[in-house]
N, C-alpha and C positions, 0 to 999 in steps of 0.2 A: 581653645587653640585657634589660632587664622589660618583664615581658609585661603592658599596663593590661589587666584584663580587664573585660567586658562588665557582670559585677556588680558590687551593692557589697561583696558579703562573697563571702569565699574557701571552699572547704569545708574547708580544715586549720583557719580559725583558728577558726569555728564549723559547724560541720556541720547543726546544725536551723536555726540562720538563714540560714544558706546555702538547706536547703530551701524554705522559704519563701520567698525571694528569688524563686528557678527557677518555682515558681508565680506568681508578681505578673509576676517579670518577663517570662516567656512568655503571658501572659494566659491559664494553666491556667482558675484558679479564686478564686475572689474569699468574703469574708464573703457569708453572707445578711440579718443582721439578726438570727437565731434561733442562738441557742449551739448550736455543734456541727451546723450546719447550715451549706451553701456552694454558691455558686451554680456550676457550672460553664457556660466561659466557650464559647465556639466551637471553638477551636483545641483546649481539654481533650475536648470532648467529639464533637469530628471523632476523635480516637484512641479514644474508646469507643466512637463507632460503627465502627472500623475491628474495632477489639476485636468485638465482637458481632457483626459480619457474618461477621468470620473462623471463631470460635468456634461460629456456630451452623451453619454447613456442616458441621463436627465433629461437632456432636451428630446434625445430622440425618440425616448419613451411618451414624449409627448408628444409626439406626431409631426415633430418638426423636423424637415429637413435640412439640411447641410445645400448650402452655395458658395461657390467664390464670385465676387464682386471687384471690377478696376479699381489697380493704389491711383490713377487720377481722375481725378473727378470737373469736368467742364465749369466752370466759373458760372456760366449763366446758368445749371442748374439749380447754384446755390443764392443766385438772384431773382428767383422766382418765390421762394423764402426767408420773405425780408424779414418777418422775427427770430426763424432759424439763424440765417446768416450773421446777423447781429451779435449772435450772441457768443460766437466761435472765430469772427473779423480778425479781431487781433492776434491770434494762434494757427492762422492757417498759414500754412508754406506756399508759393507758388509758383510753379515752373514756367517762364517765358520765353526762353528759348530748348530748341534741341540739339544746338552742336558747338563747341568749343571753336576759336583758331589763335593761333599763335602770333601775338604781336609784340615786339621787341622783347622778346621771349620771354614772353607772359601769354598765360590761356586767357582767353577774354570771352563772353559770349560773339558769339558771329552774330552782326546784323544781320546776315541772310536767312538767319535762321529764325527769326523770329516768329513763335507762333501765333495763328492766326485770332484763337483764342486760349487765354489765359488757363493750366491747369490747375485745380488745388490737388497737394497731394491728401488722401484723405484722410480728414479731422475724425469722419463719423458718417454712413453711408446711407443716412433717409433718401439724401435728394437722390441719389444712383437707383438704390433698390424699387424707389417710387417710380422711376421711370418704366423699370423694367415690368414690377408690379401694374402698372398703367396697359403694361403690351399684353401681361400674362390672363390678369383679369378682364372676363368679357360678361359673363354672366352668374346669376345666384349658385350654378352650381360649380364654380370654379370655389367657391370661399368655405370656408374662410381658406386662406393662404398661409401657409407657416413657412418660414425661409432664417436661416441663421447661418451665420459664416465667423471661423476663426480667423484670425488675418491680424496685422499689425496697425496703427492708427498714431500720425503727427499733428501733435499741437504744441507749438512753439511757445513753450514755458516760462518764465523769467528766473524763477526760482527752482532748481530742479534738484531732486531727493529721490537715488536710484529704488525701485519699485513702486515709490509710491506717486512720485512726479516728474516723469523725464519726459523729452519731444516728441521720442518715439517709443510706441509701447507695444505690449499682445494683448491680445483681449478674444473673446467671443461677443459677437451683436445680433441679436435676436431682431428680426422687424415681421409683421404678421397686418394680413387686412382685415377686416371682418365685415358682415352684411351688416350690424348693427351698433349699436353703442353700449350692449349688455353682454354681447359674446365681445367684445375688443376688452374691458372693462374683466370679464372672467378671465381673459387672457392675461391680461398684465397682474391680475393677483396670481393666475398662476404661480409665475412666472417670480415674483416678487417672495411666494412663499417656497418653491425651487431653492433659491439662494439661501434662504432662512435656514433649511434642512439643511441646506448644503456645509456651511460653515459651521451649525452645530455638530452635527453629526461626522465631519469627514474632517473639517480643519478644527474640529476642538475648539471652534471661538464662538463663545455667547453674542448674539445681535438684538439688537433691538429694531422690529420691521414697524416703519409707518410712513407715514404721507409724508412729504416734505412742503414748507408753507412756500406761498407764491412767490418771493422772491428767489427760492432756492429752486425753479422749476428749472427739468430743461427748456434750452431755448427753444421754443413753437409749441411744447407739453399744453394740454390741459391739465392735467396731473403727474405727479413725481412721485413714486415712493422706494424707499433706501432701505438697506442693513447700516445700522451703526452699532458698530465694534468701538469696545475704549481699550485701548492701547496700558501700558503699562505705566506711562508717566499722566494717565489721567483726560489724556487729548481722545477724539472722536477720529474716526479712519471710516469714510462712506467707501462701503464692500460691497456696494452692488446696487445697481438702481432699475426699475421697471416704469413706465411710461407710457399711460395713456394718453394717445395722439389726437382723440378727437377726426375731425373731418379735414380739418388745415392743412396739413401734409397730400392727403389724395385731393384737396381741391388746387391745390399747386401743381402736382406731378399728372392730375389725371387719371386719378383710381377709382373707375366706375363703374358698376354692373348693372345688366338689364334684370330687375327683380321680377318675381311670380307675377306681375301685375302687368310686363311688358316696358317698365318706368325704368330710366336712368338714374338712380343712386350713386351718392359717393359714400367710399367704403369708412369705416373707422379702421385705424393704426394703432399699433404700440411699437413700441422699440425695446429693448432690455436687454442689460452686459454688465459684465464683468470680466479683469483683468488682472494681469500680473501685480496689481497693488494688492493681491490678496496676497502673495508672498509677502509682502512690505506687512502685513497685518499679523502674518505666521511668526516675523521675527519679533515684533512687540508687544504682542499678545502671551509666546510661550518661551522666549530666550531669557536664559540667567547670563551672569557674569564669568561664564565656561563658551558661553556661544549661543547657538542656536538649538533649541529639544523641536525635533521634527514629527507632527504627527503619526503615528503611524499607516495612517490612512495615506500620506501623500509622501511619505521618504523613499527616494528611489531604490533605496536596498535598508531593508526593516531587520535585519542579523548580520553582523559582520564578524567574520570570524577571523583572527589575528593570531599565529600562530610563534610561540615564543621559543626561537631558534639563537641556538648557542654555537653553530660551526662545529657540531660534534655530531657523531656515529646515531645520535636518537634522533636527529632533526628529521632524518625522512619518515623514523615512524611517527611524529609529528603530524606530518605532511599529509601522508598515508589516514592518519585519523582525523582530521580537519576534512580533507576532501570527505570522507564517508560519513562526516556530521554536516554536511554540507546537503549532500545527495539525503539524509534522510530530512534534515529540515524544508528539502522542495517538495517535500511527499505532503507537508500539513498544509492546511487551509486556513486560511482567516480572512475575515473581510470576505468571504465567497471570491478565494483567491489563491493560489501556493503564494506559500511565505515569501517573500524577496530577500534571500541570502548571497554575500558575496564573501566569499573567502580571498584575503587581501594578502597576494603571495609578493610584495613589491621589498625590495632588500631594503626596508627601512626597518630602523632600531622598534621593538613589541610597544615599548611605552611610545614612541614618535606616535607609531599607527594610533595608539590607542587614545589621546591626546588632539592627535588630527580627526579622528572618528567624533569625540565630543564633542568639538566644536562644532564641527559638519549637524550635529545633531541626530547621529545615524539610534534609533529605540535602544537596539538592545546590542552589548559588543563584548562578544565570549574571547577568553583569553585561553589557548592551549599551550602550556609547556610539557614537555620529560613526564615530570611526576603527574600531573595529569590523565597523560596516556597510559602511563602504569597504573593509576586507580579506578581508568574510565571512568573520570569526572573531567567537569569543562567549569572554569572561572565566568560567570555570569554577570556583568555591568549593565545596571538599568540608566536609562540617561536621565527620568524623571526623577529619578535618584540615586544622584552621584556621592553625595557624601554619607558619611556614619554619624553618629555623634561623636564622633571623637573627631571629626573633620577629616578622615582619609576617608577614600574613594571607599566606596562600599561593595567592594564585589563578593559576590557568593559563591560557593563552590558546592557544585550540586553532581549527582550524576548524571553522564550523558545520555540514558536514557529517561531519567527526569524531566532534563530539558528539553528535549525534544517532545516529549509529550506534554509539557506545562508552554511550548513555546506562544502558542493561539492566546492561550487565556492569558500571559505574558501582556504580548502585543496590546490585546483589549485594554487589560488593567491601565496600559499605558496611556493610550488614548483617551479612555473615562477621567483617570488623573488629571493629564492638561483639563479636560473641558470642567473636569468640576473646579479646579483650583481658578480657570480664567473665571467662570461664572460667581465665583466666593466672591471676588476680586468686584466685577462690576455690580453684584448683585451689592456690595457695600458703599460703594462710593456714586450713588445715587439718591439726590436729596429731594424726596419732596417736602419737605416743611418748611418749605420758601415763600413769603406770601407780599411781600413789596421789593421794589428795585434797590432797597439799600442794603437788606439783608442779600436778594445774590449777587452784588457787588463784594459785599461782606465775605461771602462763600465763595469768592476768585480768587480774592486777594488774601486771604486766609493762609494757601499753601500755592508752592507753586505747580503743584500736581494735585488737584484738587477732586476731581473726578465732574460728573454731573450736573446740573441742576432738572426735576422736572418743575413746570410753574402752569398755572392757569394762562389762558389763555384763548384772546375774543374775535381769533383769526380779522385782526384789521388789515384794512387795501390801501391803496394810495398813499397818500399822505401820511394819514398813522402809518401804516406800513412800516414807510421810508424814512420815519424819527425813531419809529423802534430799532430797524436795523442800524440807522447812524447813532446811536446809543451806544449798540452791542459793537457795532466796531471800533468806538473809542474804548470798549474796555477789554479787545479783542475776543471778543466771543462771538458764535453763528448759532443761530436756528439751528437743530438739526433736524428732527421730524417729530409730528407728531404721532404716540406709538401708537400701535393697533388695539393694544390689550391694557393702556391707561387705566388710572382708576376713575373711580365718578366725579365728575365736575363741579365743583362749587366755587362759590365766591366771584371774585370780582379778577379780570387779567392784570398782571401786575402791571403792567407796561403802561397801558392804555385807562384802566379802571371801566372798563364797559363790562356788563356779564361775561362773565367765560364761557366758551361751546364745548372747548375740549381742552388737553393739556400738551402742552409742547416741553420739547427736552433742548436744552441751552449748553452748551461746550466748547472750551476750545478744541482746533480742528487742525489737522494734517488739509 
């Protein structure tokens, strides 16, 4: 039997309009008016708040503090870090004047107002926080410093894809100084392995954590290392990046203590964040052709209860019994948390609600009518499994004090489901029995959702370098990183033919 699904597009037969379906149709995120700018909607941004609450328990368990940081940032800050600067030039916005006037009734900048120096609004806050870092740090016992702010960040896109690449975004930026190069360096694995837990554990999405090769650094990094998630159509989504800064950064900004010995040091940096593309990664990681399945770890209400009113004499005891299955599911815990239940009293048709809940990707979505209430039982919809075999919706009918006491173990099931079924997923469509550049040429062109390649590889500089990646970008593929937990090295790099040191993993990329 065919299964009509909840969209209007499938993800086989388009995959980005699919994505964008699962945004409109779950009331993610909508236009703003401003290119490459997007409003997010409640339901989007009830999951970054889950995101951010979750996440900053994390950092703070780390000993990191929270700060907020200026949205503009002085020009000549970021002139002082000419490989910083470089490498973010053509995505920064910049403000030059501060006042409008009106001329032939049109707003124009006012020449009067021009300022004196140019502001960026900010791309990414090294050069800022280094300043202030510079004032904060005096000596060995101020360090190591930890400092992390939520805040939004504009870089002027050409190609923009709401979550995963717009102008304007949210994010959290971790930055940290340290006495040395071996506490800066434990810092950013932290910090690197933070995220890893994070996405497995909470977003149900398998990563892959490693180094990222030199051309994939950030700009002024000694080292880069990233989560790569694969997506469902086979492409790579970098979900979060950690960064060893070396001494570059404090010898720009000024970041220096007097050590045990009386001597001026400059400090070692890292930086490390993540951002609202980890929504973009929840939709194509765990969304069917119904919508979006929302982890249970991050949906902003994990039971919704829809109660099925006919305009007749039983609707109140309905009512009456929805709210007191309501009041007992805030009594259970899960996740070291009461359950997130909303009972949805809104005069819309039981199937709309229930339909509209799917798509939203809300876990679990019990249905109460009349006979129901007479049997004390409640209609149970799992979202990770919507259908029967017989292609209708699959709901169960249990009792309601069943449910409430099966509701935790529920939730779990649900969450373990995504992550084992994303981890099936990537754990198959990664190749290493790639051993020359024709065979993973061969492996791209193959499908157009191909997944992986991993290959040898003899970390080349320069030159080699920059024919390997103009290679990989004629056949649109990127380095993504090299992993943490590869297996043993052998043979020759395919790219290059020098000995291999390690193994790098190749992808197309978001």
């Amino acid at each position: 039997m065919a299964i009509k699904h909840a969209l209007p597009v499938t993800r086989e037969a388009d995959f980005a309009a699919w994505y964008q379906a699962v945004i409109s149709e779950a009331d993610l995120a909508e236009e703003s008016g401003v290119r490459g700018c997007m409003v997010i909607r409640p339901w989007g941004y009830g999951i970054w708040e889950r995101i951010q609450k979750l996440m900053d328990a994390r950092i703070k368990a780390a000993g990191v503090e929270n700060c907020y940081f200026p949205l503009f940032i002085p020009l000549s800050f970021f002139a002082e870090e000419a490989d910083h600067v470089e490498g973010f030039a053509k995505e920064m916005a910049v403000v030059t004047h501060h006042r409008l006037k009106g001329v032939d009734g049109k707003l124009v900048p006012d020449p009067d107002s021009k300022l004196e120096e140019p502001l960026v609004v900010r791309p990414t806050s090294e050069t800022v926080i280094g300043k202030a870092m510079a004032r904060w740090v005096q000596s060995w016992r101020d360090l190591p410093l930890l400092t992390n702010q939520w805040a939004n960040v504009v870089r002027w896109e050409m190609r923009t894809r709401m979550f995963l690449r717009t102008s304007e975004f949210l994010w959290q930026e971790g930055h940290t100084a340290h006495a040395d190069e071996a506490d800066a360096r434990t810092e950013t694995m932290r910090a690197l392995e933070m995220y890893r837990d994070f996405a497995e554990a909470v977003l149900a999405i398998p990563v892959v954590a490693g180094e990222k090769p030199e051309n994939e650094r950030f700009p002024g990094a000694v080292a880069t290392y990233s989560i790569e998630a694969m997506m469902q159509d086979g492409k790579a989504l970098q979900a979060g990046t950690s960064h060893y800064l070396g001494t570059g950064f404090a010898q720009a900004a000024g970041i220096q203590y007097q050590n045990q010995e009386g001597q001026q040091t400059l400090c070692h940096t890292t930086s490390w964040g993540v951002s609202t593309r980890m929504i973009g990664g929840v939709i194509m990681v765990h969304g069917d052709d119904d919508g979006l399945r929302c982890p249970p770890q991050i949906a902003p209400h994990q039971v919704i209860i829809v109660p099925m009113l006919r305009d007749t004499p039983e609707d109140e005891a309905v009512i009456d019994y929805c709210g007191e299955l309501a009041k007992a599911l805030g009594g259970v815990t899960v996740f070291d948390e009461p359950v997130r239940v909303l009972f949805d009293k809104k005069p819309v048709k039981a199937a709309n609600k229930r339909w509209g809940w799917v798509k939203k990707g809300a876990p679990v979505i019990v249905e109460v009518g009349g006979r129901d209430v007479a049997g004390g039982n409640v209609s149970v919809l799992r979202r990770d499994r919507l259908y029967n075999d017989a292609g209708k919706t699959a709901s169960e009918i249990v009792s309601r004090e069943a449910f409430v006491a099966g509701a935790a173990d529920i939730l779990k099931s649900i969450q373990e489901t995504l992550h084992a079924s994303a981890r099936q997923f990537l754990d198959a469509r990664i190749d290493r029995s790639i051993t020359d550049k024709a065979a993973l040429k061969a492996f791209f062109d193959a499908s157009s959702k191909p997944g992986w390649a991993e290959v040898s590889w003899s970390r080349p500089t320069g030159d080699a370098l920059e024919g390997v990646v103009q290679w990989l970008k004629g056949e649109k593929l990127t380095l993504r990183n090299v992993p943490l937990d590869a297996g043993a090295v052998t043979g020759a790099c395919i790219f290059t033919g020098a000995p291999a040191v390690e193994r790098v993993l190749v992808g197309r990329s978001y």
